[in-house]
Structure formats: C-alpha cells, structure tokens
mmCIF file of the N, C-alpha and C atoms, coordinates in Angstrom:
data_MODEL
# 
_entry.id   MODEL 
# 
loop_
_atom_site.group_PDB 
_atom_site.id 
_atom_site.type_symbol 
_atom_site.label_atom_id 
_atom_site.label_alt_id 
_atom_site.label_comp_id 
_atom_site.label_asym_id 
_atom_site.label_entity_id 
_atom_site.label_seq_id 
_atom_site.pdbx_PDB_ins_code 
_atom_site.Cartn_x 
_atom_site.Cartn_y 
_atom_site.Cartn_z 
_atom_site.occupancy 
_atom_site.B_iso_or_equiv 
_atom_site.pdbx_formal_charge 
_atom_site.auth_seq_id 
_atom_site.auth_comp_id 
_atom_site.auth_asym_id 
_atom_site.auth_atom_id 
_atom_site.pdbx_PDB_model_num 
ATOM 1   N N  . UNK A 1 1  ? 112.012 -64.926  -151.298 1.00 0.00 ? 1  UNK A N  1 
ATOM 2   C CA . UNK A 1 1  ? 110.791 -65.428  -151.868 1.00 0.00 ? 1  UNK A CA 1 
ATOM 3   C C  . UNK A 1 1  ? 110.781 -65.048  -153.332 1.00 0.00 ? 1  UNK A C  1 
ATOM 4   N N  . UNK A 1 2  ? 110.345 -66.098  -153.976 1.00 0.00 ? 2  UNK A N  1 
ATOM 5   C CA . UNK A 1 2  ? 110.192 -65.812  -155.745 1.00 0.00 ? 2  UNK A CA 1 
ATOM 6   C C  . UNK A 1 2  ? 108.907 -66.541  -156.056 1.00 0.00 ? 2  UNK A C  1 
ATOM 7   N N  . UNK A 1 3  ? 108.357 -65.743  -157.068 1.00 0.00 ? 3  UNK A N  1 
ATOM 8   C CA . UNK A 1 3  ? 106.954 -65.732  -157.637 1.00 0.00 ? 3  UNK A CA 1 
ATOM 9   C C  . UNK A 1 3  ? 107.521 -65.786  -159.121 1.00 0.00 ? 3  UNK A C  1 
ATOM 10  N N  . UNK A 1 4  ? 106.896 -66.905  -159.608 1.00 0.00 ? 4  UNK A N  1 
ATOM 11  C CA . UNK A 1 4  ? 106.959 -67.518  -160.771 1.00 0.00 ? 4  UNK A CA 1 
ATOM 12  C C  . UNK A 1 4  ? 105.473 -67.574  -161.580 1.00 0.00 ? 4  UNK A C  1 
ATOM 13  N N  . UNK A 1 5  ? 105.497 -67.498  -162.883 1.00 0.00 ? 5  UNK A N  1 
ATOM 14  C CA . UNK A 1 5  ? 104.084 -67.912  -163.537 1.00 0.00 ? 5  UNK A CA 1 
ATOM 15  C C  . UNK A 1 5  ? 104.736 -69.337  -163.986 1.00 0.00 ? 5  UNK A C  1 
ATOM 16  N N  . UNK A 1 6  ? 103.826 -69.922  -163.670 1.00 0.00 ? 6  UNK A N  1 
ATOM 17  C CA . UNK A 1 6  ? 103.851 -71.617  -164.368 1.00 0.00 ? 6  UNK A CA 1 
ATOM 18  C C  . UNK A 1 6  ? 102.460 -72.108  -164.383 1.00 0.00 ? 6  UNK A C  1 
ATOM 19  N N  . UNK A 1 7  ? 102.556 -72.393  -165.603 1.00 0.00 ? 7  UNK A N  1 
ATOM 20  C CA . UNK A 1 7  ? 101.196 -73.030  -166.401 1.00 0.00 ? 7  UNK A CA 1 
ATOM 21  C C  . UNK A 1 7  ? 100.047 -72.252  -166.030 1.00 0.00 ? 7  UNK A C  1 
ATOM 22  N N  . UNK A 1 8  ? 99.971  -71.208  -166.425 1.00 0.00 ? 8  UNK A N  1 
ATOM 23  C CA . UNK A 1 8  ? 99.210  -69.453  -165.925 1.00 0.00 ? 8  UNK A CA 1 
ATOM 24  C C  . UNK A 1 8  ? 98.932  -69.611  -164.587 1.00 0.00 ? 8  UNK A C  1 
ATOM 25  N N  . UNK A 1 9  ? 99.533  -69.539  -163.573 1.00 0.00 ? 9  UNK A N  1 
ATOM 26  C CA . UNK A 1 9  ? 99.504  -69.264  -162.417 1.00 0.00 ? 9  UNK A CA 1 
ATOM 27  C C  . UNK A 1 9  ? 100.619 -69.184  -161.558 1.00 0.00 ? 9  UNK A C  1 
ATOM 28  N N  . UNK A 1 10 ? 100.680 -68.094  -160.560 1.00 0.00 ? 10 UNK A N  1 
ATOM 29  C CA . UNK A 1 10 ? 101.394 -67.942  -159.734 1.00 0.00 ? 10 UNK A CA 1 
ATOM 30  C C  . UNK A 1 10 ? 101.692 -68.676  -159.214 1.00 0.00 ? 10 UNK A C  1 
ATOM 31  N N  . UNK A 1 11 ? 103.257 -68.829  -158.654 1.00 0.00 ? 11 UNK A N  1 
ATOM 32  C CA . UNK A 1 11 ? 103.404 -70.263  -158.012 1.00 0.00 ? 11 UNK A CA 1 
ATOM 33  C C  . UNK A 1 11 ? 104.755 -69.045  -157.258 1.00 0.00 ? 11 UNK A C  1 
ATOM 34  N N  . UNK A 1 12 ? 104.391 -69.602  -155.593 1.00 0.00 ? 12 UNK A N  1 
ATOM 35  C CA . UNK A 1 12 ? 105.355 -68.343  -154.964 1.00 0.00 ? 12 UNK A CA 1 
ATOM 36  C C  . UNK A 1 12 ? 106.541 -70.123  -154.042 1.00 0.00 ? 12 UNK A C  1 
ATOM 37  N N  . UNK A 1 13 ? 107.590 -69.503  -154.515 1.00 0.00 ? 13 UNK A N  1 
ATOM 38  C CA . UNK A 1 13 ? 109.032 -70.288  -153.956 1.00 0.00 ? 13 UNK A CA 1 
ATOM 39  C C  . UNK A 1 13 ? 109.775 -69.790  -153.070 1.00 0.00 ? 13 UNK A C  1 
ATOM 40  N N  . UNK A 1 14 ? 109.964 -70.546  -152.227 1.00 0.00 ? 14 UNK A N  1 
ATOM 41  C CA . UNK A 1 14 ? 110.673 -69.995  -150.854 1.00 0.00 ? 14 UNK A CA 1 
ATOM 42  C C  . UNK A 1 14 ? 112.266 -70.799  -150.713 1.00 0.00 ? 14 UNK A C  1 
ATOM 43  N N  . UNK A 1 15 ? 112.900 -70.226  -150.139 1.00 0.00 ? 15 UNK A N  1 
ATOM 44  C CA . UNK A 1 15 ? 114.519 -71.268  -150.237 1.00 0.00 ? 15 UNK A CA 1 
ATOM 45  C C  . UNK A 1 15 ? 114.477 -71.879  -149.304 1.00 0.00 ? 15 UNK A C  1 
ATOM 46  N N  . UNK A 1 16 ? 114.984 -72.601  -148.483 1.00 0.00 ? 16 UNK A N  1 
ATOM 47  C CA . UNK A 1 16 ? 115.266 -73.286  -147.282 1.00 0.00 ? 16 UNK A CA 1 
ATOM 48  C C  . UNK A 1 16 ? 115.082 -72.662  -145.525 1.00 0.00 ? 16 UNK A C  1 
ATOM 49  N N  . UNK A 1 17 ? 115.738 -71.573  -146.287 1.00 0.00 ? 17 UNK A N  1 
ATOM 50  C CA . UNK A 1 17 ? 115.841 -70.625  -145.129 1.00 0.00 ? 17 UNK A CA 1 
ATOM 51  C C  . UNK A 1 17 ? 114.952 -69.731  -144.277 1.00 0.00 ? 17 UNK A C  1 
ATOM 52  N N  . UNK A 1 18 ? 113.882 -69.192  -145.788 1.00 0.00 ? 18 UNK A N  1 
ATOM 53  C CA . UNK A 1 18 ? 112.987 -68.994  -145.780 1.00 0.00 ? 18 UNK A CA 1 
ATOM 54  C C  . UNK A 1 18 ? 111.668 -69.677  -145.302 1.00 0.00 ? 18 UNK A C  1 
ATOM 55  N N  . UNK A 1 19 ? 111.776 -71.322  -145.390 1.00 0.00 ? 19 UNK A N  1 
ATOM 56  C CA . UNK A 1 19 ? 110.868 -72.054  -145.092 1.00 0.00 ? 19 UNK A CA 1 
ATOM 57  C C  . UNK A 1 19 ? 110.523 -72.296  -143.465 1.00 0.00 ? 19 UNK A C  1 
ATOM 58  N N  . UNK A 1 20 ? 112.139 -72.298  -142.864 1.00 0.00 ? 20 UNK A N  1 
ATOM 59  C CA . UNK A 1 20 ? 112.837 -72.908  -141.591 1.00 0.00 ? 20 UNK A CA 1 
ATOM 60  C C  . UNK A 1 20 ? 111.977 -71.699  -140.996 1.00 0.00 ? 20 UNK A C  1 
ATOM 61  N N  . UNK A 1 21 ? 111.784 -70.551  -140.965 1.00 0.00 ? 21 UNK A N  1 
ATOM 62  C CA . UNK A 1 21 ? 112.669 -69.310  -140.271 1.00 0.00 ? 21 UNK A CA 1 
ATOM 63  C C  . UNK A 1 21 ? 111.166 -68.834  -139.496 1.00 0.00 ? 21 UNK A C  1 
ATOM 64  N N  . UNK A 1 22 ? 110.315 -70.013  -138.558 1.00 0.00 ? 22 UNK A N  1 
ATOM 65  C CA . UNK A 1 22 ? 109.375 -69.728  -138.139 1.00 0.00 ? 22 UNK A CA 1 
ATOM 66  C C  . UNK A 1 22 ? 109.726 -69.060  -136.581 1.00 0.00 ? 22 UNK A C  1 
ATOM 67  N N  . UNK A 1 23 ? 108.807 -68.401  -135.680 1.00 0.00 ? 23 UNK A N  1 
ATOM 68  C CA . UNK A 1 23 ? 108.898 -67.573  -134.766 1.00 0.00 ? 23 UNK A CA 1 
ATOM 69  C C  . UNK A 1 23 ? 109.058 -68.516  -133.815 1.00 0.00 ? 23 UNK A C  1 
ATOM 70  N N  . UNK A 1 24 ? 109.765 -68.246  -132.554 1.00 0.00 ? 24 UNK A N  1 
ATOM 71  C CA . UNK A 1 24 ? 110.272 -69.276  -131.142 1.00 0.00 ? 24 UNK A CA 1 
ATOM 72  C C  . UNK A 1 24 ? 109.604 -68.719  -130.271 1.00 0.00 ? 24 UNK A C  1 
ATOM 73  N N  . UNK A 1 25 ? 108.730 -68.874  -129.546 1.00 0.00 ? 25 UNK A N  1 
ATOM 74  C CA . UNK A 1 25 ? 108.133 -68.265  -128.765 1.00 0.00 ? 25 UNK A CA 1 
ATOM 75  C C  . UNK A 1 25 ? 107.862 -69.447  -127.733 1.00 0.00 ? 25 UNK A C  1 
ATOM 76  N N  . UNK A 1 26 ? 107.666 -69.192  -126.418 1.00 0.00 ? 26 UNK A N  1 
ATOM 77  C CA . UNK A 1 26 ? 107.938 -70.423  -124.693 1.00 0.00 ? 26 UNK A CA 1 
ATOM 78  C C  . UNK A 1 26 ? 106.403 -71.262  -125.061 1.00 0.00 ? 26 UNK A C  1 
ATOM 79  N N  . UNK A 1 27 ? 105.413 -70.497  -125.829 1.00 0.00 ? 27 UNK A N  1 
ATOM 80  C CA . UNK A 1 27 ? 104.287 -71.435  -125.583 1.00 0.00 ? 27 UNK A CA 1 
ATOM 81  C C  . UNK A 1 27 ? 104.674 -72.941  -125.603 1.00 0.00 ? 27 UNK A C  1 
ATOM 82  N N  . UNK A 1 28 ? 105.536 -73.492  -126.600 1.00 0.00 ? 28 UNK A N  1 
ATOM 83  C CA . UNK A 1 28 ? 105.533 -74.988  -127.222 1.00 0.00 ? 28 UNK A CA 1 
ATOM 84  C C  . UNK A 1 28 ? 106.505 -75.323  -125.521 1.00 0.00 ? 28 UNK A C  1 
ATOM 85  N N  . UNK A 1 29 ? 107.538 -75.208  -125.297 1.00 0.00 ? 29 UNK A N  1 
ATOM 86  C CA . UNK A 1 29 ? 108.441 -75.038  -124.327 1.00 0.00 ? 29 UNK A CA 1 
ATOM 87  C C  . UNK A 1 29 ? 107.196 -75.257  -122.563 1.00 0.00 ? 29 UNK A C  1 
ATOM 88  N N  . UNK A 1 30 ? 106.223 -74.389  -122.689 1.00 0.00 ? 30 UNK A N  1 
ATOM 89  C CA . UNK A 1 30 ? 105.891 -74.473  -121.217 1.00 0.00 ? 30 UNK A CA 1 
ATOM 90  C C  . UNK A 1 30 ? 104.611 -75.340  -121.381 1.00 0.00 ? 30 UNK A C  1 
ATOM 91  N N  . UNK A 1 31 ? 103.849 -75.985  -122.309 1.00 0.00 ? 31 UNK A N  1 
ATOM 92  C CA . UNK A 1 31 ? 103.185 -76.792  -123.003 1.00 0.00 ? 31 UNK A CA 1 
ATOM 93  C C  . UNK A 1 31 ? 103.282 -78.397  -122.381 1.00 0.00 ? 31 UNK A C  1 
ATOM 94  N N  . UNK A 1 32 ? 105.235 -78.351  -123.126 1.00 0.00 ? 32 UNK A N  1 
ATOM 95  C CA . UNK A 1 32 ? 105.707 -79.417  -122.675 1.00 0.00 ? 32 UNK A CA 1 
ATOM 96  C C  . UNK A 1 32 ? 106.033 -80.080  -121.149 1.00 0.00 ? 32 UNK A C  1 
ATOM 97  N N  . UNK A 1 33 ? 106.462 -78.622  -120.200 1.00 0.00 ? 33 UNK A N  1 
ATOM 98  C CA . UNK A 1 33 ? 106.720 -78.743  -118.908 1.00 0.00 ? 33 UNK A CA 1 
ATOM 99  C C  . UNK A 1 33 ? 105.793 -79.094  -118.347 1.00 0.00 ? 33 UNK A C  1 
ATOM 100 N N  . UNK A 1 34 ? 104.653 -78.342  -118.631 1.00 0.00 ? 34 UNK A N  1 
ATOM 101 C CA . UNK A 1 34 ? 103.369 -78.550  -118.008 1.00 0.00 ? 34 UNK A CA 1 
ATOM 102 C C  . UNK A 1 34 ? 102.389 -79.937  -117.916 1.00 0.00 ? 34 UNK A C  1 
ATOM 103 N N  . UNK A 1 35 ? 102.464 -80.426  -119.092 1.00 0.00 ? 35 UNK A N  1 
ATOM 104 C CA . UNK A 1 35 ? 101.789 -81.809  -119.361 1.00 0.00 ? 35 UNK A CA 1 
ATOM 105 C C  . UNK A 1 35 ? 103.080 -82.640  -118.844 1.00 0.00 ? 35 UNK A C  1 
ATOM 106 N N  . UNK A 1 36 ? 104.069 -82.631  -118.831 1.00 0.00 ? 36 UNK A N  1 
ATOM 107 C CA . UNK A 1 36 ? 105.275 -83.703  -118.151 1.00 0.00 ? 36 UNK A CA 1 
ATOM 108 C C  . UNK A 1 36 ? 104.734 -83.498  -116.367 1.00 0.00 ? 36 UNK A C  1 
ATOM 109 N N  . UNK A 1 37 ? 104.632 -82.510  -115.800 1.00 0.00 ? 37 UNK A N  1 
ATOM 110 C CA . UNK A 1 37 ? 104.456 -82.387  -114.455 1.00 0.00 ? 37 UNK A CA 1 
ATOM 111 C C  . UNK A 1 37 ? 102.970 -82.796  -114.392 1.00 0.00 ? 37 UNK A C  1 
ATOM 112 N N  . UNK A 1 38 ? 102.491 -83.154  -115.087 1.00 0.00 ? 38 UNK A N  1 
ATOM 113 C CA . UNK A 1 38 ? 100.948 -83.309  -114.992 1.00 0.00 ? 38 UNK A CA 1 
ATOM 114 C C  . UNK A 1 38 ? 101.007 -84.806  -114.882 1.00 0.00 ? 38 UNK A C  1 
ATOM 115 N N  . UNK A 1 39 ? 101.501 -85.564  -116.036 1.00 0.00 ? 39 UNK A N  1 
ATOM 116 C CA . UNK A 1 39 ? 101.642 -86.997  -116.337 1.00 0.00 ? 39 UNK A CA 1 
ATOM 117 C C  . UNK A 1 39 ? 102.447 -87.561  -114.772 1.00 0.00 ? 39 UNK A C  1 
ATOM 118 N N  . UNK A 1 40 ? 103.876 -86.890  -114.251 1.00 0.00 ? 40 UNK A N  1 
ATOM 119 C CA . UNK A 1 40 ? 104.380 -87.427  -113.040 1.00 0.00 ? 40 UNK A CA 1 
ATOM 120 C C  . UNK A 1 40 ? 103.548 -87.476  -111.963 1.00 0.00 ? 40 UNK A C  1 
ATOM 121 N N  . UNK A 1 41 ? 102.608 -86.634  -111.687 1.00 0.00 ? 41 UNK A N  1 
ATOM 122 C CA . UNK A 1 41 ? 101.702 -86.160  -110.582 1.00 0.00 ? 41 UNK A CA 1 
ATOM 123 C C  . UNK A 1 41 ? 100.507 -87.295  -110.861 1.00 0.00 ? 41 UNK A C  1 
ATOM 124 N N  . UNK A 1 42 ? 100.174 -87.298  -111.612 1.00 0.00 ? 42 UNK A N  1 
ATOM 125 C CA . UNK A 1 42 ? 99.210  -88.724  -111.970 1.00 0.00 ? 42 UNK A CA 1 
ATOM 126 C C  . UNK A 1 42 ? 99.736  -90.063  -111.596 1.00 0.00 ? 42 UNK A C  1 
ATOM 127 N N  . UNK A 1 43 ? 100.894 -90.621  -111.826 1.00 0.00 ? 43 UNK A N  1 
ATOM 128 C CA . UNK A 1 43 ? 101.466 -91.418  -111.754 1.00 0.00 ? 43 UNK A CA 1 
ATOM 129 C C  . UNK A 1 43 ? 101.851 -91.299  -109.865 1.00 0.00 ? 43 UNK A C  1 
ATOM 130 N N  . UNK A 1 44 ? 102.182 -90.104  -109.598 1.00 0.00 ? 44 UNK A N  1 
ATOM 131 C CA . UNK A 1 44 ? 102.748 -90.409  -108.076 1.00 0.00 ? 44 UNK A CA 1 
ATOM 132 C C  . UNK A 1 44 ? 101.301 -90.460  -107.704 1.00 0.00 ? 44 UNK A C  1 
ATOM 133 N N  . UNK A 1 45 ? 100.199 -90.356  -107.960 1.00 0.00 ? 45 UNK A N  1 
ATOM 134 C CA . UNK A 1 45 ? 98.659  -90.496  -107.405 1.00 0.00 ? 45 UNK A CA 1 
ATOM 135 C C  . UNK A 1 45 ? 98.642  -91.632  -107.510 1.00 0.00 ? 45 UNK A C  1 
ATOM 136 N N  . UNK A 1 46 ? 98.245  -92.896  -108.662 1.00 0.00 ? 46 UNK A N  1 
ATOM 137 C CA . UNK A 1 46 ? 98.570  -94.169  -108.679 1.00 0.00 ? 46 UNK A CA 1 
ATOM 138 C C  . UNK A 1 46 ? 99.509  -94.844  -107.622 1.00 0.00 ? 46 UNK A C  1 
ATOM 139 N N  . UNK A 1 47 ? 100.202 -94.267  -107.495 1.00 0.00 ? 47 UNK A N  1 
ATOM 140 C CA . UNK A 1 47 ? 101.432 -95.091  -107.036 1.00 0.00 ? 47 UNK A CA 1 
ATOM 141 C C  . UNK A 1 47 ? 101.108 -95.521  -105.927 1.00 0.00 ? 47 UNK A C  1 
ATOM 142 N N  . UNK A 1 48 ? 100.527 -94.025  -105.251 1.00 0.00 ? 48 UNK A N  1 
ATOM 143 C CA . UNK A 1 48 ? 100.293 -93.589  -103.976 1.00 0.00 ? 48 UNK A CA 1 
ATOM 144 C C  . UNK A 1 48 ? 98.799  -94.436  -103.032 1.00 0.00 ? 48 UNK A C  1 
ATOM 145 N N  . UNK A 1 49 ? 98.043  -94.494  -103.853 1.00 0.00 ? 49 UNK A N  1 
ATOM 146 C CA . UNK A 1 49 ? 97.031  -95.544  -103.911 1.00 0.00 ? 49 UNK A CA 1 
ATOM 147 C C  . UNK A 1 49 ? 97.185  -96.801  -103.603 1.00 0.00 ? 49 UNK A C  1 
ATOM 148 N N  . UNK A 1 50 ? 98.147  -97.116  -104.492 1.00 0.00 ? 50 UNK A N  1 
ATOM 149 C CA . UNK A 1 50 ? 98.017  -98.750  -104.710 1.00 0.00 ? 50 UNK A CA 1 
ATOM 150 C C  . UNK A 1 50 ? 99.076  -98.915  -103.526 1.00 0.00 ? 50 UNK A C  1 
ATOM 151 N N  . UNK A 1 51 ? 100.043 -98.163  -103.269 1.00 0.00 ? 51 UNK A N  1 
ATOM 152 C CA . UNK A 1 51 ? 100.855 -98.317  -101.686 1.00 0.00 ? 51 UNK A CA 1 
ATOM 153 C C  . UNK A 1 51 ? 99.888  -98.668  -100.629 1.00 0.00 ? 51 UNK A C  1 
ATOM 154 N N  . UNK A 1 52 ? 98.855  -97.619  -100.479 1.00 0.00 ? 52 UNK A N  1 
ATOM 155 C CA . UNK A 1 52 ? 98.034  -97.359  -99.585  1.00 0.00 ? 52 UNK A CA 1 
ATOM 156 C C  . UNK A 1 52 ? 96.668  -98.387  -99.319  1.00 0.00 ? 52 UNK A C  1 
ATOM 157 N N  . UNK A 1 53 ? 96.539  -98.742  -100.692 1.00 0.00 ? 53 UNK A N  1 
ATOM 158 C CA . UNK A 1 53 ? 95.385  -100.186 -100.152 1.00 0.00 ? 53 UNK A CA 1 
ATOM 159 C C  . UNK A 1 53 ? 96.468  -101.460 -100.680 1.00 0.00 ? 53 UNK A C  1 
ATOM 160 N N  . UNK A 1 54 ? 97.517  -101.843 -100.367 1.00 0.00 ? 54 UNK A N  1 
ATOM 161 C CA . UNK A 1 54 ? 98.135  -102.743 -100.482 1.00 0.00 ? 54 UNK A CA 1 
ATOM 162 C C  . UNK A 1 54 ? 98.244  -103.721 -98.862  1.00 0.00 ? 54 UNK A C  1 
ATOM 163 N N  . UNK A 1 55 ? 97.747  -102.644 -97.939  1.00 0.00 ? 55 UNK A N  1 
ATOM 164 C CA . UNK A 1 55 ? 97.497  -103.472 -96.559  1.00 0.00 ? 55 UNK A CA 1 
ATOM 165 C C  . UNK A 1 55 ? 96.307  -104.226 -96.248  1.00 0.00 ? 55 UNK A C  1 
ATOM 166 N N  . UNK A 1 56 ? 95.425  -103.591 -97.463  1.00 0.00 ? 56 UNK A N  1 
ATOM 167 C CA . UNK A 1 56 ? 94.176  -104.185 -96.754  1.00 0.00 ? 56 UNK A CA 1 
ATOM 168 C C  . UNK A 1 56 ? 93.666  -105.443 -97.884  1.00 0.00 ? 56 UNK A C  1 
ATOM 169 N N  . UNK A 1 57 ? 95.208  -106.034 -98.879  1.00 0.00 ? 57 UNK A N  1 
ATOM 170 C CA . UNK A 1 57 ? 94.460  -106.852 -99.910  1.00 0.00 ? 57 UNK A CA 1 
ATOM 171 C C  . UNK A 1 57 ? 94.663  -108.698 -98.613  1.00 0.00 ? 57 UNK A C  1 
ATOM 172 N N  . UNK A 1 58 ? 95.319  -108.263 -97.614  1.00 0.00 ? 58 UNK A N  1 
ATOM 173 C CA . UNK A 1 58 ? 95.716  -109.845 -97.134  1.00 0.00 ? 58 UNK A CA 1 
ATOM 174 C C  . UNK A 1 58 ? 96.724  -110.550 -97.094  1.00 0.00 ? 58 UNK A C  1 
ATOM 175 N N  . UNK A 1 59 ? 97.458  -109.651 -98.452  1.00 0.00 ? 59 UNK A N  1 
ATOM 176 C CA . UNK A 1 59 ? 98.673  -110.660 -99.454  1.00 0.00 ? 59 UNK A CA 1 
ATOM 177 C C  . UNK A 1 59 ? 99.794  -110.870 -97.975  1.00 0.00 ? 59 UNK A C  1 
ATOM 178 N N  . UNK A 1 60 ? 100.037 -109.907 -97.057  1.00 0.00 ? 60 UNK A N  1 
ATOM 179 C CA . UNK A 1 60 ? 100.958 -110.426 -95.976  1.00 0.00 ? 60 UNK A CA 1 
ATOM 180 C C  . UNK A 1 60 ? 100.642 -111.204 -94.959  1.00 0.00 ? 60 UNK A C  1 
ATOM 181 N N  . UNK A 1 61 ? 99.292  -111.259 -94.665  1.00 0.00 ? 61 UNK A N  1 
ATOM 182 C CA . UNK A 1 61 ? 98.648  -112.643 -94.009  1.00 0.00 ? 61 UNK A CA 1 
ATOM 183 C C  . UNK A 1 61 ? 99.144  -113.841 -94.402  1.00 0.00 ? 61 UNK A C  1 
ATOM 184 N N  . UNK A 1 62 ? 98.575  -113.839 -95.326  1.00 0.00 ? 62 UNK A N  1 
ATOM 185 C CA . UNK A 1 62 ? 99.083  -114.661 -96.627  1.00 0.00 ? 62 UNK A CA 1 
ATOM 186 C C  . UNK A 1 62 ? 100.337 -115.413 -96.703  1.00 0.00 ? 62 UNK A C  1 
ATOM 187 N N  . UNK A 1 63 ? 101.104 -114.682 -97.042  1.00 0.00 ? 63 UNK A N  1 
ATOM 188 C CA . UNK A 1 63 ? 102.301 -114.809 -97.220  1.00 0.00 ? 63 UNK A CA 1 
ATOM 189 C C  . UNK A 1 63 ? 102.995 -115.455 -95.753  1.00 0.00 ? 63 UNK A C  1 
ATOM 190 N N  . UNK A 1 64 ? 102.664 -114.866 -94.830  1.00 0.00 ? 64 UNK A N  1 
ATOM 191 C CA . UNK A 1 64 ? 103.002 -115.056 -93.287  1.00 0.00 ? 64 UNK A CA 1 
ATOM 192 C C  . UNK A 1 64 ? 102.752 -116.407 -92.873  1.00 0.00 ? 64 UNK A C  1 
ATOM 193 N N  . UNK A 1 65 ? 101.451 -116.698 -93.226  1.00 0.00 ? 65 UNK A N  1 
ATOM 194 C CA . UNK A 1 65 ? 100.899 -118.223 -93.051  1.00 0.00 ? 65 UNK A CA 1 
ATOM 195 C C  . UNK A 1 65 ? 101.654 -119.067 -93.981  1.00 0.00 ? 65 UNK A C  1 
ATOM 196 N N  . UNK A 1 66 ? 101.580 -118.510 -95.104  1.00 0.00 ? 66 UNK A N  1 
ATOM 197 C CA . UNK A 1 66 ? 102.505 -120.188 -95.607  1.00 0.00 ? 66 UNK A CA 1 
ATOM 198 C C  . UNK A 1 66 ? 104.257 -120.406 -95.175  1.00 0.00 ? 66 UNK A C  1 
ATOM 199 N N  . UNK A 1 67 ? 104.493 -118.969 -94.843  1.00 0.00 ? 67 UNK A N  1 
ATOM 200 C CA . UNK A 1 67 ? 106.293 -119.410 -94.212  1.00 0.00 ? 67 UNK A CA 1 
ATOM 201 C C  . UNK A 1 67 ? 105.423 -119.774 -93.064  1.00 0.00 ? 67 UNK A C  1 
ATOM 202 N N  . UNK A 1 68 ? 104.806 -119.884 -92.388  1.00 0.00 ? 68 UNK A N  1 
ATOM 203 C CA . UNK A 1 68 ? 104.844 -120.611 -90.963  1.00 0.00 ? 68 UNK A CA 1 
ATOM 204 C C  . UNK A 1 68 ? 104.878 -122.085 -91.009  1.00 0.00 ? 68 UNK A C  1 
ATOM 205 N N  . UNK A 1 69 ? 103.682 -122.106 -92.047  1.00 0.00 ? 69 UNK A N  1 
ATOM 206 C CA . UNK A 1 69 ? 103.459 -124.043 -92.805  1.00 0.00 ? 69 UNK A CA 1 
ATOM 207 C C  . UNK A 1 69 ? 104.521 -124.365 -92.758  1.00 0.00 ? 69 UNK A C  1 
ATOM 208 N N  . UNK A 1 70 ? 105.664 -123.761 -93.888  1.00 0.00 ? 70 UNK A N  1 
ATOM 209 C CA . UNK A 1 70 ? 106.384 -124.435 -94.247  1.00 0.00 ? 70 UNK A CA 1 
ATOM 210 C C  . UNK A 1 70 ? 107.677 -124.795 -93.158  1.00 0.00 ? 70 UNK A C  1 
ATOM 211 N N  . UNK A 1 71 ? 107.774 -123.594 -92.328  1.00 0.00 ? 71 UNK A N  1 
ATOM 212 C CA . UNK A 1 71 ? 108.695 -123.752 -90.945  1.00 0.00 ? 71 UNK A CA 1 
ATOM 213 C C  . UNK A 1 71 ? 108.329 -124.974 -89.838  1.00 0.00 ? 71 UNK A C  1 
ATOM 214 N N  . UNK A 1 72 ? 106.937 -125.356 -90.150  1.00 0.00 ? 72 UNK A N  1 
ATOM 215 C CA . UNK A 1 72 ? 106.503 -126.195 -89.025  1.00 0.00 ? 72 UNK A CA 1 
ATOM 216 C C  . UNK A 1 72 ? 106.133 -127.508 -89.428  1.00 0.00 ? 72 UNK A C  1 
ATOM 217 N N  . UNK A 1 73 ? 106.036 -127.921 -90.975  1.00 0.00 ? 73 UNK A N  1 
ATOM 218 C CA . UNK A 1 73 ? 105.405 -128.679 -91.697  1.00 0.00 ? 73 UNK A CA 1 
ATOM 219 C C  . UNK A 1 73 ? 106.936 -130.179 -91.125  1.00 0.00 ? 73 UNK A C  1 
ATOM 220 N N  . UNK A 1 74 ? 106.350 -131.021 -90.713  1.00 0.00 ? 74 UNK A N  1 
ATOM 221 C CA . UNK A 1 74 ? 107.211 -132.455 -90.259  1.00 0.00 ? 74 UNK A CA 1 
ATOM 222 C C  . UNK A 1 74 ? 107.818 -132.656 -91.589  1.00 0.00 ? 74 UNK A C  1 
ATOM 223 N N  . UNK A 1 75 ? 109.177 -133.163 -91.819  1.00 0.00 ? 75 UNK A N  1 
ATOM 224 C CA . UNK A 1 75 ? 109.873 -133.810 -92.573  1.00 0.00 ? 75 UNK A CA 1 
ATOM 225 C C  . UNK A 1 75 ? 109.960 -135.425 -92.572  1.00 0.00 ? 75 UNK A C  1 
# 
C-alpha cells in the first residue's frame, strides 16, 4: 500500500495483489448450495403437482375417444 499527496490530499494505492487478496470464508460457498437445493426442491414440488392433477384434467378420456372415432369411423 502507498499513500501519495495529490492535489492536497491523500490518495492511498494498492497494487493488484493487494486489491485481489480478500478473505475465503464457506459463507458465499454454502449460500450457493443452499439456494440451488432450494430452487430443485421447488421445482420437484411443481413437477410433482402437475403429475398429480394431470388425471383429473380428462386429457386421456379424451384422447381415448378420438382413437376410438378414428378406429371405427367407415371409410
């Protein structure tokens, strides 16, 4: 670190190394784990839902009846 006067005031300069050379500590690290397992767990909730009322929208009734039409429909 260097301390300079320029244009009457202190002006403090650091090198590169000096700038970089901040502390590593797990907070940022378990931050990240934590909100990633949070976001998957949300998503397998969604998922899990829309599996689960996907029986009661019809769509395979549905679907069932028109291959029958079309299996039985005269040519």
């Amino acid at each position: 670190m260097e301390k300079r006067q320029e244009d009457g005031e202190t002006v403090t300069h650091l090198s590169k190394v000096e700038a970089r050379s901040g502390s590593r500590t797990t907070v940022t690290r378990s931050i990240l784990v934590t909100s990633l397992a949070l976001v998957i767990a949300v998503l397998l909730i969604v998922v899990a839902i829309g599996y689960f009322r996907a029986d009661k929208t019809g769509a395979d009734e549905v679907n069932s009846d028109n291959s029958s039409q079309t299996t039985s429909a005269p040519n």
